[in-house]
Structures are given as C-alpha cells and as structure tokens.
Steps between C-alpha positions, in 0.01 A plus 500: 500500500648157387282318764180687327622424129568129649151419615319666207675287285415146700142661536475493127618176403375313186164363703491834725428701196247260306218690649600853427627417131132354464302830587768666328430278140129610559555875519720503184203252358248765582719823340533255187173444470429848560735719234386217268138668524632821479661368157848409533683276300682277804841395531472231811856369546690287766861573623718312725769630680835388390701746736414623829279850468551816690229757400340763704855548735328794622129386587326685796313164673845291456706816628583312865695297328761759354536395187136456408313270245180621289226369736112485407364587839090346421680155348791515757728377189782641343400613131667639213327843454344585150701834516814298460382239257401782224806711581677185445359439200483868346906535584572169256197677270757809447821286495377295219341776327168360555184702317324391828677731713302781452216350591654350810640881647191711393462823729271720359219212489427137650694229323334233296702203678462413847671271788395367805677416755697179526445222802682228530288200414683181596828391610743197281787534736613330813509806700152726573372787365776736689871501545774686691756632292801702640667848360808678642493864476813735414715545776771770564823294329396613207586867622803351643415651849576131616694217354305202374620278782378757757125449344163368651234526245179445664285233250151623437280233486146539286198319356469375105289300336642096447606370174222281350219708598248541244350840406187646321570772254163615352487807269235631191501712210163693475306300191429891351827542426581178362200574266727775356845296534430160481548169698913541443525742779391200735747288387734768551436570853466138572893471366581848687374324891723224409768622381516744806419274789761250358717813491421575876300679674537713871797604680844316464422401137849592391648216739292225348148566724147513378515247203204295365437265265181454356253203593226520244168677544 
C-alpha cells in the first residue's frame, strides 16, 4: 500500500496537477455562476492549507489504500466534500451560539444556505498536491498482554493533502431570505467558514490537522 500512496503522490506534483486544478476552477466557476441565477447571495473564498488534511478516511474509490482519502472520481482529485464544510461550519454555529444555526441543520425543509464542494485550486508549497503521512495504531501493551519492549507496531502509512495547497470554499444564502433578514447574515456566515476552516477541518483535527488560513476571495 505504501508503494501505491508513493506514486500517487509523485504523480501529483505541483505541475502534475495544473491541469486537473484547471477543469476543476471551471466546474466550481460554472456552479457559481449558476446558484447566482437561482438567487444566491455568494460567499467565494480561498483557503490554503496550513496543516496536512485527512478527510474522507473512509472513501469507497481511495479504499485500496486502507486508510482512504475523499476522492472525486470524474476530476480524479482529492476534494473537501460540501457535507463536511457545512457540518463544519453548523458545529462552530451551535458552539458560539450562532442565530445561523438553525438555518444551517434544517430537517423538516431545504436550508436557505448552501456549499459546494471544495477543490483544491493551486499549490504555494514545495511539495505537490499529495503527501504521505504515517499513523501507528494501538497495540496490545496497553492491555499489558506484552511488555513495551516486546512490541512491533506496524506504521500505517496514508495519503493527505500538502501544506500550502490552496482551496475553494464557495457557499450562498438564498437572496429570499436575506430579504426578510438582511445582508448581516452574510457577513455572518462569511466569519463562521473562517473561523471553522482555521479551526480545522476532517479527521485528526484534534492533533493539529486540517487548518487553513484564509487567502482572500
């Protein structure tokens, strides 16, 4: 599995990627475009990576891999799923007592913001687009079935997105409601995606993955 993880990430070095990043800038420029003539207020934000990101551990086309990465299989480029970004978002909404929670965990009808998903857009660092990071699991010491000396943890190596990788994070507020709450509630929402994605986003967050920083619109 390490040889796989290996090549993908020389495959997608910072030149190996230009092309896909490009059709992937035009599909989020087309779904802009688009909710804008549906009438949505836009939020059009970009993030860099300042930690590596593990998202999507558990993704079905990255699966071979073991410990999988969230994959879009039509851009062949890992992507930060717009599932993630608004649960990201409507967790800090709660925390902070934000009034825009409600309208980011609506169940009974549709919910007047929206996401889309996230592609990584260009890459700052030295490195490419992907990384190998490393994780040991728990081993049996800890039951004290075996003394520490006596252990052999196995390393599991997996994919994450490089630091310095640059990141789209699109998202609306339907202009119908705004006509009822005013041009505040972007504002807000604007300050929720930052705060959370600076914050962190995706698995590991807890150990210091998954930060941004914000690069302007």
């Amino acid at each position: 599995m390490y040889e796989i993880a290996q090549e993908l990430s020389s495959a997608y070095s910072k030149g190996g990627a230009r092309e896909l990043m490009a059709k992937a800038k035009q599909l989020v420029d087309e779904a802009v475009k688009a909710l804008k003539e549906l009438g949505y207020e836009l939020i059009d934000l970009s993030f860099v990576t300042t930690t590596p990101l593990a998202i999507g551990l558990r993704n079905p086309y990255t699966e071979p891999l073991e410990i999988a990465i969230a994959w879009d299989p039509y851009l062949n480029l890992p992507y930060i799923p717009a599932s993630s970004l608004k649960g990201a978002v409507a967790s800090l909404a709660w925390a902070t007592g934000s009034k825009l929670y409600d309208l980011l965990s609506k169940r009974d009808e549709a919910s007047p913001i929206v996401f889309l998903d996230a592609y990584p857009v260009d890459v700052y660092g030295e490195g490419g687009l992907l990384a190998v990071d490393i994780v040991n699991p728990h081993y049996r010491e800890v039951e004290g079935s075996i003394s520490e000396p006596e252990s052999r943890p196995t390393p599991l190596r997996f994919l994450v997105v490089s630091k310095g990788v640059a990141f789209r994070v699109a998202s609306g507020i339907a202009r119908r409601w705004l006509a009822f709450r005013g041009q505040l509630d972007v504002k807000e929402l604007e300050s929720l995606i930052v705060q959370a994605l600076s914050r962190g986003i995706g698995a590991k967050t807890s150990l210091g993955y998954g930060r941004f920083k914000s690069s302007g619109p």
